[in-house]
N, C-alpha and C positions, 0 to 999 in steps of 0.2 A: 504494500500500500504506500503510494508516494505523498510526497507532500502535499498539501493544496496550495497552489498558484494563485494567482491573482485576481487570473479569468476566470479558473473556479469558481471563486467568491462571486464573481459577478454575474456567472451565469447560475446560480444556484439562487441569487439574490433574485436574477431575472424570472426564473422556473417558479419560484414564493411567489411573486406576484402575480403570476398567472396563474400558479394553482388557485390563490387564496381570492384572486376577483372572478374564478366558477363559481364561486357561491353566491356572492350578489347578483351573476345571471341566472343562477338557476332560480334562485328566490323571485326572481323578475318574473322569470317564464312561468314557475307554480302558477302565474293570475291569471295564463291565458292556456297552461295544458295541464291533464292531470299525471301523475307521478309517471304512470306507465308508458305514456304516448312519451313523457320529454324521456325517460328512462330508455326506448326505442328511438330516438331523435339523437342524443348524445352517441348511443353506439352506431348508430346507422351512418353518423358522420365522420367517427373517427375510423369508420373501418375502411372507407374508400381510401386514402394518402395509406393505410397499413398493408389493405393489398396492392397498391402500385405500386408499393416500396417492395414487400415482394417479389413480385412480377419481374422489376427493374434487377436485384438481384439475384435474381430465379433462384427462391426459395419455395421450397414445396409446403403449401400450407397443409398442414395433417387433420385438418378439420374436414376437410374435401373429401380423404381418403376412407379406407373401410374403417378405420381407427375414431371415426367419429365419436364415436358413445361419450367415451373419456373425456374428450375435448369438450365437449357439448356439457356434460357435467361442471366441470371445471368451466365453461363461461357460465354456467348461471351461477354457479357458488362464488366466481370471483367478478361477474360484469354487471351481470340481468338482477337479480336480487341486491347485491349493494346500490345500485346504482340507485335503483325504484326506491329503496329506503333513505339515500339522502335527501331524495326528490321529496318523500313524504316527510320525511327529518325537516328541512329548509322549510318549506311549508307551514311549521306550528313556531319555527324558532327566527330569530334575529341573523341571517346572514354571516355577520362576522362570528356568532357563536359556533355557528353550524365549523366554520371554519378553523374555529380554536379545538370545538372535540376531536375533528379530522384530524388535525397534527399529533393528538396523543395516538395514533396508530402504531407509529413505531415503538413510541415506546408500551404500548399493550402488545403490541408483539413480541418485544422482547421480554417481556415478563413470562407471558405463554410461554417461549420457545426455551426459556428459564425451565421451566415445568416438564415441560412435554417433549424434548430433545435432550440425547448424550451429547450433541457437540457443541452447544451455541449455550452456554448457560453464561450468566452474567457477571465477569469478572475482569481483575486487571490484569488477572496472571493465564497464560496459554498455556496451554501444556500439550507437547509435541512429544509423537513416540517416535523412538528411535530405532532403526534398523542396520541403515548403513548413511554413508555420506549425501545419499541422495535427500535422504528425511530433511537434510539443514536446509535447502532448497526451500522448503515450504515456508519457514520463519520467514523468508523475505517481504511480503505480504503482510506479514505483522509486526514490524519490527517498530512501526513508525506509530503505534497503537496500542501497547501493552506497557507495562509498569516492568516485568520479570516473565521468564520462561519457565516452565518446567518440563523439563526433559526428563523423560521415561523411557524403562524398554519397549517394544513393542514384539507382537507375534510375528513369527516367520512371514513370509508373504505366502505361503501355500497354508499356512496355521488356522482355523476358525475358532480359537480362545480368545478370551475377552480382553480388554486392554487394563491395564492394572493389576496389581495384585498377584502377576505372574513369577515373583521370587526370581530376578534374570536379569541378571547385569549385561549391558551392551556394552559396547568397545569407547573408553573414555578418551578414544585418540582423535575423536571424530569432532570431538569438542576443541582441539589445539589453537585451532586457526579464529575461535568465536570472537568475533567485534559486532556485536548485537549487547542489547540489555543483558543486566545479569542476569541472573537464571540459578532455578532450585535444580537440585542435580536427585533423581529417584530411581528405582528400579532394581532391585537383587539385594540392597544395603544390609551390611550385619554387623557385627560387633567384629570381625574376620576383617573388613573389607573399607570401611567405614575410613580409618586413617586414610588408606590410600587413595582413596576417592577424591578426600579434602585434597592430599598434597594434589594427586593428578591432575585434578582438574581447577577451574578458576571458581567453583560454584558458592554462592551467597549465603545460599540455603540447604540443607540436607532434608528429605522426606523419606521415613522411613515407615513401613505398615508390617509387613509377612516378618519383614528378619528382626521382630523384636515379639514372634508367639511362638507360643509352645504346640500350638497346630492350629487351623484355620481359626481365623476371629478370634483366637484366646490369646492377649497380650500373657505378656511374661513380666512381672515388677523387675526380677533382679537384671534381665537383658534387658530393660529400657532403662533401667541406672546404669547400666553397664555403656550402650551407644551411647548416653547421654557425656557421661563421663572421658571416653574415648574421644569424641567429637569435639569436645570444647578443649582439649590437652592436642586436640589435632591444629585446630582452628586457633589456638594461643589467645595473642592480644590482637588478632586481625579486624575484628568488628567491635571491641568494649569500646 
């Protein structure tokens, strides 16, 4: 993810003011059509420039094809039903309102996607699994966006086990070359392994789960005094 430029701003600046003056047209148009007619009015118009953009591309629209059902699903759950409801929303409310709840979408999105997805949950910290050199590739994209990393092992690429909690130290050479944020360093950690981890690598942070139980989910006291102890005799006066 790159910075934002200048034009950015101004064209995002530009896109708000266009999103946000739909609403004082739709509110206009409520007095002369009902929800559904302006709700078929708005998509009827944006789809002609959509398919000549298309066309002009030659992209294959998959609405057309036998694959219709899907799609057709997916416009009314995302075009034809919202649409008709801001239509009847704008309708009972003040324009500018309609336009201030609109913008909480994202963030009621991310709150959902908080809930109801393993990858998007809402935080400062990423956490990327590791497999080989290729995984660091993907921090680029985030680098410009996170607070810290957390590198993990991750499963084989032929592997279907879950991510985390796999007890499985990845290769800490992969990390040599890192000039990104710091980053929590996880994955196989034990009272065994722990020093060398610190010295290896540049990490902030240590996350440790499996290598401090005495078998699944059952933490161990005297091995978490024990990594604790280890860690900070590793880690010296680096962070007091």
């Amino acid at each position: 993810m790159r910075e934002a430029k200048s034009i950015d701003v101004v064209l995002l600046t530009i896109l708000g003011i266009i999103w946000g003056s739909s609403f004082f047209n739709i509110k206009i148009a409520t007095y002369s059509y009902d929800p559904f007619t302006l709700a078929l009015i708005r998509v009827f118009f944006a789809s002609i420039p959509l398919y000549l953009l298309c066309k002009y591309k030659k992209i294959e629209i998959q609405a057309f094809t036998k694959n219709w059902k899907p799609y057709a699903i997916i416009g009314l759950c995302n075009i034809t039903i919202p649409f008709t409801l801001i239509a009847i929303g704008t309708s009972q409310i003040n324009s500018y309102l309609a336009a201030i709840l609109m913008s909480t979408t994202p963030l009621s999105g991310s709150i959902l996607a908080h809930f109801f997805t393993n990858d998007e949950k809402i935080t400062f910290l990423k956490s990327i699994g590791i497999l080989d050199k290729r995984d660091i590739k993907v921090t680029q994209e985030y680098k410009n966006s996170v607070d810290y990393f957390l590198f993990d092992a991750k499963p084989d690429n032929n592997s279907t086990s879950q991510r985390g909690g796999l007890n499985k130290v990845f290769d800490w050479s992969i990390l040599d070359d890192w000039s990104g944020p710091s980053y929590f360093l996880s994955g196989g950690l034990n009272i065994n392994n722990v020093s060398e981890a610190i010295k290896r690598s540049d990490a902030s942070v240590i996350d440790v789960s499996s290598g401090v139980e005495i078998k699944a989910g059952v933490k161990d006291r005297k091995k978490i005094e024990d990594f604790v102890q280890i860690t900070r005799s590793a880690y010296g006066n680096k962070y007091e």
